[in-house]
C-alpha positions in Angstrom: 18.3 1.6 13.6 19.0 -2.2 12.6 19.5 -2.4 9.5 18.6 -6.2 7.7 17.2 -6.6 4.0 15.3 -9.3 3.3 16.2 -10.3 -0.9 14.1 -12.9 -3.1 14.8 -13.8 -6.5 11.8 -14.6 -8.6 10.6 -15.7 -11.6 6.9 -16.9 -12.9 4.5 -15.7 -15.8 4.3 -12.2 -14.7 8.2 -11.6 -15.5 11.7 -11.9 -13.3 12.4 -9.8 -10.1 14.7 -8.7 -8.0 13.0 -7.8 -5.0 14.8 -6.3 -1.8 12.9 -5.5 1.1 13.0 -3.2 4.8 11.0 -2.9 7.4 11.2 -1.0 10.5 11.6 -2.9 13.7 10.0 -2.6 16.9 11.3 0.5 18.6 12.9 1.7 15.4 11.8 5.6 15.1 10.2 5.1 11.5 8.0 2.1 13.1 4.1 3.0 12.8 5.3 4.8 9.7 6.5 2.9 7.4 5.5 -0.7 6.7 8.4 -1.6 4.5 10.3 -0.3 1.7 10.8 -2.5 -1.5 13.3 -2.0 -4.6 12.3 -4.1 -7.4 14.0 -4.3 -10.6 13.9 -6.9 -13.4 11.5 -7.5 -16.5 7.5 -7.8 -16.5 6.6 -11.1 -18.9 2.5 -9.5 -18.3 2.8 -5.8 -18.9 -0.5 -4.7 -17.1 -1.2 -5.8 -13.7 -4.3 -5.1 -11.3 -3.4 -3.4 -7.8 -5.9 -4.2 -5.4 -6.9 -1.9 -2.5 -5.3 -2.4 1.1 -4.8 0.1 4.0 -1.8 1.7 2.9 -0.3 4.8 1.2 2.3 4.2 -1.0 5.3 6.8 -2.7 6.5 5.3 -5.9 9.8 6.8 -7.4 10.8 5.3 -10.6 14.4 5.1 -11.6 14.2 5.3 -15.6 10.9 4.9 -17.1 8.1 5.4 -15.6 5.2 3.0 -15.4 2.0 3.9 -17.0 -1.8 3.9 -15.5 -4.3 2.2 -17.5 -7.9 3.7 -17.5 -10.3 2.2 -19.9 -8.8 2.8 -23.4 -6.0 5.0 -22.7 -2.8 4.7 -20.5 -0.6 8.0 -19.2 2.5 7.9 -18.2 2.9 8.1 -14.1 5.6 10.9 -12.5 8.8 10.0 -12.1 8.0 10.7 -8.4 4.5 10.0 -7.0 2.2 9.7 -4.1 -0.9 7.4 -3.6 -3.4 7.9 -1.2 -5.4 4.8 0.3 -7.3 3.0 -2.8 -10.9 2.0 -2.6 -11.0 0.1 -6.0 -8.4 -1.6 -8.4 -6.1 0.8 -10.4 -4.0 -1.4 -13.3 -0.7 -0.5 -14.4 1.5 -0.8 -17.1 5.1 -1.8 -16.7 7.5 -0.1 -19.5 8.9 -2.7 -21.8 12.5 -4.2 -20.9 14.3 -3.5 -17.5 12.8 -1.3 -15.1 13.3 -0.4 -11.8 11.1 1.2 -9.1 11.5 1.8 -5.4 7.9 1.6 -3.5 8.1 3.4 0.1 4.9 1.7 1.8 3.5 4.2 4.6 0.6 3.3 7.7 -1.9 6.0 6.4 -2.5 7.2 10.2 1.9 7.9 9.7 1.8 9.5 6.1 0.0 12.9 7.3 3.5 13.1 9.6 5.5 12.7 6.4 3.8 14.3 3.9 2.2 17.2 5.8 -1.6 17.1 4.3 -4.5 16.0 5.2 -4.9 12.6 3.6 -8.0 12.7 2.1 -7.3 14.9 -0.3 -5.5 11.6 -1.4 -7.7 9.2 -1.7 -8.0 7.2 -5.1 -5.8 9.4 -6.3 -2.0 9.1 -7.7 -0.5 12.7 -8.1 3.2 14.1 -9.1 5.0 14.2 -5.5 6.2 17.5 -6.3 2.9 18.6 -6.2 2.7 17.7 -2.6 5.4 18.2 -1.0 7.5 20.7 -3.1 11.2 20.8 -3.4 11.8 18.0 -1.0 10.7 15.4 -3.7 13.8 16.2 -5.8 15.9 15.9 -3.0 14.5 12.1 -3.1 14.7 11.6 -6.8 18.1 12.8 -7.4 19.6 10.9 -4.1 18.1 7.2 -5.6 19.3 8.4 -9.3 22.8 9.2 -8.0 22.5 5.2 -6.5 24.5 2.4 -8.0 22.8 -0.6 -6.0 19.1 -1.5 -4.6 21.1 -1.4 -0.5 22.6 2.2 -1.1 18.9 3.2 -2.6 17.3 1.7 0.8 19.8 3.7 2.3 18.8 6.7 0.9 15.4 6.4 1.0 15.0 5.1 4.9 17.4 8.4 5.7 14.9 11.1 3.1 11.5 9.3 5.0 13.2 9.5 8.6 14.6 13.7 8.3 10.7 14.0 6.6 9.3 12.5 9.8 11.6 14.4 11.9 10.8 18.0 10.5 6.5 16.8 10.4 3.7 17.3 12.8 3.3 14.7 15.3 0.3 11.9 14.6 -2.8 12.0 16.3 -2.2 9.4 19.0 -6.1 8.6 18.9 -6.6 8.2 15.5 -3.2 6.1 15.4 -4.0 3.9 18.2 -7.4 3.3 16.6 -5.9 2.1 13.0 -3.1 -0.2 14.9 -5.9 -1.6 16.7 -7.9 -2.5 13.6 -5.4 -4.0 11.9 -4.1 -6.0 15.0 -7.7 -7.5 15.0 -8.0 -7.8 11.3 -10.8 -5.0 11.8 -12.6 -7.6 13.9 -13.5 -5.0 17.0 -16.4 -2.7 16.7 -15.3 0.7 15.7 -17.9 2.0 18.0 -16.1 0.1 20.8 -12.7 1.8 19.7 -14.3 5.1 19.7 -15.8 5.2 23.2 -12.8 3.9 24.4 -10.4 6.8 23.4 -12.7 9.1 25.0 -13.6 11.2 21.9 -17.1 11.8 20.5 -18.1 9.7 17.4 -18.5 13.1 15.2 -14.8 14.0 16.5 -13.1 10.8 15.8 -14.6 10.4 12.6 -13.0 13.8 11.7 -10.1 13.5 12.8 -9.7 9.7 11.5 -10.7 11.1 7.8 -8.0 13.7 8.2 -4.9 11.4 9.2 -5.9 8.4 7.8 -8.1 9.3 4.3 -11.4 6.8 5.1 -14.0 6.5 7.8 -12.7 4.1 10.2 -15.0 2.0 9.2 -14.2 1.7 5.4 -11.2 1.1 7.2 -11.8 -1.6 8.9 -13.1 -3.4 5.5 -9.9 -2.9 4.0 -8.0 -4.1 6.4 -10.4 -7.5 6.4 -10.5 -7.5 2.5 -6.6 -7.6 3.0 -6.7 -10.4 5.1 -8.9 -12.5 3.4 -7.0 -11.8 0.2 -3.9 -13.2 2.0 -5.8 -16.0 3.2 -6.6 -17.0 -0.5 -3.3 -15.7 -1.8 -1.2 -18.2 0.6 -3.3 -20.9 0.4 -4.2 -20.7 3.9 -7.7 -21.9 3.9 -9.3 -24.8 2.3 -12.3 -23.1 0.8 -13.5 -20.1 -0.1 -16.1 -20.3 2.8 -13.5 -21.1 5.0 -11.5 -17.9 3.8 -14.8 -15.8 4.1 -14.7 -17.1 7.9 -11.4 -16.7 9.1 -11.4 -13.0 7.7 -14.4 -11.9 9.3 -17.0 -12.1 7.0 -20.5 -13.1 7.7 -20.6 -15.7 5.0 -19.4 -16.3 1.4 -21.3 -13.9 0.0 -20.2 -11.3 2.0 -17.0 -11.6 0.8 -17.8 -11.8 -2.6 -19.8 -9.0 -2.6 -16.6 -7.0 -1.3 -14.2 -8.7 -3.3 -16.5 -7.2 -6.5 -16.6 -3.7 -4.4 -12.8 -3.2 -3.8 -11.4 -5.4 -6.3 -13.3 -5.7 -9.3 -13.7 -9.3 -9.4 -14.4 -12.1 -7.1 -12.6 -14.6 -5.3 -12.5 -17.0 -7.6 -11.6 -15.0 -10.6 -8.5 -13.9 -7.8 -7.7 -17.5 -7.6 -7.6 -18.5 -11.0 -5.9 -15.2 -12.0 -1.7 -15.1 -13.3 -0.4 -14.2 -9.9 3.0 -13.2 -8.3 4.6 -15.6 -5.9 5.7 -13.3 -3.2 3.3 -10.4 -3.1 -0.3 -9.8 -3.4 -1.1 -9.1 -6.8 -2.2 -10.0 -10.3 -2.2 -9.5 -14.1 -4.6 -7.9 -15.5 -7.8 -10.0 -16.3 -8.3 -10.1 -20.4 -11.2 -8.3 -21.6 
């Protein structure tokens, strides 16, 4: 396994960050697993921040306090250990005040079921206690990145947990896999009925089996995936208009895009733009009421 970390130092109106970074390489074992694993630590400016929904599943473990989830009026605190299934809408957090440190373990949904050993839509839009899901095992993760000094020997730790966790799972449906690599390879451009009759299965069978390891209908899929892309497109600057964007990412027309921008993220791609956003990830504060 190659081991290389990617490290950016940032600062803008959200707060300061530390950020180190893994991903898996081609013909690593935990590749089609995991997508990366980041460490942050540093100091939120902005305390709340919007997630916005994207085709992955993501096991949060905070080292100190925890950061809260914001529902209309009231905020709870989140486990020191959690597990989030594939998001269909925004969720906002609240960072705790001061330093804070969190380490984000990014899974492929059509991998987590391998990992985590349920079915993954009893997941979806939902952020439970990873205890809860897994059992014992999470403490053995909590207590290996509390017993860390440094963001590399917490990487460490984490890629070696995730890789005896893959090891000791259920093998993926190689279907249902291939069919999620091959949406996101084509920004969810390809038909899913075209994907379907190609692996040979029946449409009832795959859509089973897709809701099972992955948490969505292929379809709903598929619009992530393209929502994702288009939000990159905007967040990077990498097209000229917001038709353009709408274009590039698949959509028949402006608004079409808006119209799913207001579906998975709660706004539209204009509010995105003009939003307080990080430099080098996909995010934003949360809009003032």
């Amino acid at each position: 396994m190659r081991w290389e970390l990617t490290v950016v130092r940032s600062e803008s109106p959200l707060g300061r960050w530390i950020r180190h970074a893994w991903k898996p390489s081609e013909g690593d074992p935990l590749y089609g697993v995991v997508r990366e694993i980041v460490h942050w630590a540093g100091e939120a400016a902005i305390p709340r921040e919007r997630l916005l929904p994207g085709p992955t599943v993501e096991l949060v473990v905070h080292v100190g306090t925890p950061h809260r989830i914001v529902q209309g009026d009231r905020s709870s605190a989140l486990p020191v250990a959690c597990i989030s299934g594939i998001a269909t809408g925004p969720v906002t957090l609240e960072a705790p005040s001061g330093e804070s440190t969190v380490l984000c373990i990014r899974l492929h949904p059509a991998g987590a079921r391998s990992v985590l050993g349920r079915p993954m839509d009893e997941l979806v839009d939902r952020t439970v206690d990873l205890r809860d899901c897994i059992g014992p095992s999470s403490r053995i993760l909590v207590d290996a990145l509390e017993g860390s000094a440094t963001a590399e020997e917490r990487l460490a730790r984490a890629i070696a947990w995730i890789l005896a966790r893959w090891r000791a799972g259920g093998v993926a449906d190689e279907a249902v896999a291939w069919v999620a690599s091959e949406i996101e390879r084509t920004a969810g451009a390809v038909p899913v009925t075209r994907l379907q009759e190609r692996t040979g299965l029946s449409r009832s069978r795959l859509s089973v089996a897709f809701r099972r390891e992955v948490g969505v209908s292929a379809k709903r899929y598929a619009r992530l995936v393209r929502f994702r892309r288009a939000l990159a497109l905007l967040h990077g600057g990498g097209a000229d208009s917001l038709s353009r964007a709408a274009l590039e990412s698949g959509y028949y027309d402006q608004s079409h895009m808006t119209a799913e921008f207001r579906e998975f993220a709660g706004i539209t791609p204009g509010a995105f733009l003009a939003a307080v956003r990080p430099p080098e990830w996909i995010g934003m504060a949360e809009p003032a009421p």
